[in-house]
Backbone as numpy.savetxt, mean C-alpha at the origin, in Angstrom:
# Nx Ny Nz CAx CAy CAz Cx Cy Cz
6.97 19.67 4.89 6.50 18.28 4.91 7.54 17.37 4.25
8.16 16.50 5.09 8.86 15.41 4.81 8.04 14.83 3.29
9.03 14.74 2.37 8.63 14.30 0.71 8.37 12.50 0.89
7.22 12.10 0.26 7.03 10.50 0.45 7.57 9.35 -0.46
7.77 8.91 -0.29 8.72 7.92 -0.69 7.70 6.66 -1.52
8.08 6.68 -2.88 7.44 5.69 -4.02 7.97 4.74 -4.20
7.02 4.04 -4.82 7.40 2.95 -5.84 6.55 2.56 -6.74
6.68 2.45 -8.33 5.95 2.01 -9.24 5.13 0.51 -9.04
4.51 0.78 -10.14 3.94 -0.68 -10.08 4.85 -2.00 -10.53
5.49 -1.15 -11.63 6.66 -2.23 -12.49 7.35 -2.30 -11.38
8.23 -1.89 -10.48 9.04 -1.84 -9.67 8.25 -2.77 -8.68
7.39 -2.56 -8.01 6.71 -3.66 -7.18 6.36 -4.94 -7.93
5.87 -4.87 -8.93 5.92 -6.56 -9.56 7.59 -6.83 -10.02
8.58 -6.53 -10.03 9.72 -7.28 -10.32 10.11 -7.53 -8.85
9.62 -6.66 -7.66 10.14 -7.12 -6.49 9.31 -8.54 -6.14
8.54 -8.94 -6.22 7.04 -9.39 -5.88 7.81 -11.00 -7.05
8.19 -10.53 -8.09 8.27 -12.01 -9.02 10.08 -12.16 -8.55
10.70 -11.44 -7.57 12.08 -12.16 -7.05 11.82 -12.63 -6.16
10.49 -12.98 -5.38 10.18 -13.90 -4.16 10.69 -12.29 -3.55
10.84 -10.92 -2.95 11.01 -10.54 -1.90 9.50 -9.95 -0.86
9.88 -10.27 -0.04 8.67 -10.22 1.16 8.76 -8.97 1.57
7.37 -8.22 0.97 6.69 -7.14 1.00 6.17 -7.04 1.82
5.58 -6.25 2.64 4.26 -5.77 3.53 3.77 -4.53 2.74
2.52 -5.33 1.81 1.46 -4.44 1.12 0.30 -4.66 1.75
-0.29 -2.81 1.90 -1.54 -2.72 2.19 -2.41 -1.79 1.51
-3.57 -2.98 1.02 -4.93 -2.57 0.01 -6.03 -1.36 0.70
-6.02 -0.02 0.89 -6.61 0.40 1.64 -7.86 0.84 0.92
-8.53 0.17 -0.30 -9.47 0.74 -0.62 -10.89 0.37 0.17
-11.98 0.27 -0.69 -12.99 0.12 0.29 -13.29 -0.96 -0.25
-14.19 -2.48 0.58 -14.48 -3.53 0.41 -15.11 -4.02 -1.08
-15.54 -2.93 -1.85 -16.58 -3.29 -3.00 -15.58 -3.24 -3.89
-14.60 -2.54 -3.74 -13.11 -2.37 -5.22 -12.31 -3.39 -4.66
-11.86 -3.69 -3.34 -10.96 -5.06 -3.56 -11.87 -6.38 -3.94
-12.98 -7.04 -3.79 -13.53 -7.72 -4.61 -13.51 -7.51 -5.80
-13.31 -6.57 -6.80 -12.67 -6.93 -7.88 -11.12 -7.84 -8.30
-10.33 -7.70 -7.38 -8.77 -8.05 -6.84 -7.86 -7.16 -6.56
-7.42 -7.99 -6.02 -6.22 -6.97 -5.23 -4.43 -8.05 -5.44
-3.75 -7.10 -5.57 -2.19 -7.71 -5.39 -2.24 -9.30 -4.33
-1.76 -9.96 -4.75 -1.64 -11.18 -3.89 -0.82 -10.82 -2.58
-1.04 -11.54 -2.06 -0.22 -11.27 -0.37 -0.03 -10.07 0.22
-1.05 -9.03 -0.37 -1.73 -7.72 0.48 -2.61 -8.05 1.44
-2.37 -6.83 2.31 -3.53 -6.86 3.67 -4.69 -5.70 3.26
-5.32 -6.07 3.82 -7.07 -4.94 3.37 -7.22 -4.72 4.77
-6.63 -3.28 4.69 -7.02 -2.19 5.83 -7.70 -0.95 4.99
-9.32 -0.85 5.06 -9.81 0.30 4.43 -9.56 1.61 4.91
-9.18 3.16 4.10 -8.67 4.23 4.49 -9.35 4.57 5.76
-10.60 4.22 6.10 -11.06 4.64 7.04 -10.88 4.44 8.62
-9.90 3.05 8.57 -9.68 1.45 9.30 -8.06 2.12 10.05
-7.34 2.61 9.23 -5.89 2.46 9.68 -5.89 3.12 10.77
-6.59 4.67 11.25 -6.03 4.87 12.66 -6.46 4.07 13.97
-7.23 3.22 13.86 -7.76 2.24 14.71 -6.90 0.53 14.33
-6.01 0.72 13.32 -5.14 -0.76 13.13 -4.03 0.14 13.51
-3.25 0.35 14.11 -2.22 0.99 14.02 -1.09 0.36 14.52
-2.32 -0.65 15.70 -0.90 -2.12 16.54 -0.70 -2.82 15.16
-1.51 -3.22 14.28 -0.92 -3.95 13.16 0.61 -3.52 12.65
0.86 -2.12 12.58 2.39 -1.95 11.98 3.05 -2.01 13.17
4.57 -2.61 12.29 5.76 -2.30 12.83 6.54 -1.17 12.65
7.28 -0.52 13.25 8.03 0.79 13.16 9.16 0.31 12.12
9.41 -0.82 12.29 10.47 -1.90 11.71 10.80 -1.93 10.53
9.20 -2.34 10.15 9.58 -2.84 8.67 8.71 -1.51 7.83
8.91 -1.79 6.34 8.74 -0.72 5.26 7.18 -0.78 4.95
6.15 -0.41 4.79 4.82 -0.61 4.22 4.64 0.20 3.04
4.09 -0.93 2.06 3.59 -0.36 0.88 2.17 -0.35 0.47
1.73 1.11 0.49 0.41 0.90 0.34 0.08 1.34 -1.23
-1.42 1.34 -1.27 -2.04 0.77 -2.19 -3.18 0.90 -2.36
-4.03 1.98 -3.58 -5.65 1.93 -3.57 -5.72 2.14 -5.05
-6.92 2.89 -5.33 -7.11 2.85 -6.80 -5.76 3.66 -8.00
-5.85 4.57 -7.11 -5.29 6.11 -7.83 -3.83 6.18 -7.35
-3.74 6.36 -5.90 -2.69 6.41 -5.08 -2.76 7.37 -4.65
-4.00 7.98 -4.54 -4.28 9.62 -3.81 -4.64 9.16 -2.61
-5.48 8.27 -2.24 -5.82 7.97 -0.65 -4.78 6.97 -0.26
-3.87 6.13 -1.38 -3.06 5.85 -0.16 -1.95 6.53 0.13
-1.73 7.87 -0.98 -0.47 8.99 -0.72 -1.22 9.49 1.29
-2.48 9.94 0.89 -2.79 10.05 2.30 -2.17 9.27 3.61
-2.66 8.21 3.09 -2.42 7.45 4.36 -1.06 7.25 4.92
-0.15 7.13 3.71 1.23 7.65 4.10 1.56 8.65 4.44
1.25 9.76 3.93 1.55 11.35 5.05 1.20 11.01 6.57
0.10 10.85 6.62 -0.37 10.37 8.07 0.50 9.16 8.80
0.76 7.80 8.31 1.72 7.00 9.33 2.88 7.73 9.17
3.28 8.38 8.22 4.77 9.04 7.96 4.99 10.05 9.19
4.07 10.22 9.69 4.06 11.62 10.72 4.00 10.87 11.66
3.62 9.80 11.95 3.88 9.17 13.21 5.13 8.21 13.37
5.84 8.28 12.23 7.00 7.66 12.65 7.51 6.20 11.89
6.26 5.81 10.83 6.54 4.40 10.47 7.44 4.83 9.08
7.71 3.57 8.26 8.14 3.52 7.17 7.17 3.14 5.97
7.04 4.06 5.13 6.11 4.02 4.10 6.19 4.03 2.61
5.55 3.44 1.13 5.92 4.09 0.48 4.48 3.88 -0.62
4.55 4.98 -1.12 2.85 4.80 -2.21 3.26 4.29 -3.62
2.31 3.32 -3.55 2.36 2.82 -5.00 1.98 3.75 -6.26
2.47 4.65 -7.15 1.72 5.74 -7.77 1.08 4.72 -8.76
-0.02 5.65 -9.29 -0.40 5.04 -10.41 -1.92 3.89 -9.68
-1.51 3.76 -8.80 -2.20 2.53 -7.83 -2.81 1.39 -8.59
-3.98 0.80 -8.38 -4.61 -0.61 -9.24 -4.97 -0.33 -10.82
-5.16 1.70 -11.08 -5.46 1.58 -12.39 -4.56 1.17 -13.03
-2.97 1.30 -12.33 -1.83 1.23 -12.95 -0.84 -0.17 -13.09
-1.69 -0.97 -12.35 -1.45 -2.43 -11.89 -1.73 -3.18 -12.79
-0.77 -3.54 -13.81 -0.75 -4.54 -14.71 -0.31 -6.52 -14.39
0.03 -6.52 -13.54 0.43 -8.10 -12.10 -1.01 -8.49 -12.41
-0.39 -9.72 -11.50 -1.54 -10.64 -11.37 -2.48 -10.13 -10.01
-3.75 -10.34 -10.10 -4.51 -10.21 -8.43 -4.89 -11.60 -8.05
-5.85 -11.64 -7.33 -6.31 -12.75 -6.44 -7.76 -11.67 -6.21
């Protein structure tokens, strides 16, 4: 199994406060992102992505994103096998010290 490709939380908020344009996605379930979620994330719930799948580009990089980073390590094995570019936030929202919305 192809090894998945990270990024911290610190590392995503210094990218995030240089203005660079991310494609983050919140894949938890509707009742935990109403608490907040990262600003200028998309909310695709784990259950949602193989039915959004026209939403990605092969193109660009996606960073996903849930509580733990165990369901969105998932969800990256899975687009990773189909070919996109991925990378899991470890640590996920418990580890998310940034601002939400």
């Amino acid at each position: 199994m192809e090894e998945l490709q990270i990024i911290t939380p610190e590392e995503l908020q210094k990218k995030l406060e240089n203005g660079e344009k991310l494609e983050l996605v919140d894949v938890r379930e509707d009742e935990e992102v109403a608490a907040g979620m990262i600003p200028g994330a998309k909310h695709i719930r784990m259950g949602d992505i193989p039915m959004n799948l026209d939403y990605f580009d092969k193109d660009k990089e996606y960073i996903f994103i849930c509580r733990s980073s165990h369901r969105s390590g998932n969800v990256c094995f899975y687009l990773q096998d189909q070919g996109y570019k991925v990378r899991n936030m470890i640590g996920g929202m418990l580890a998310w010290t940034g601002e939400t919305k």
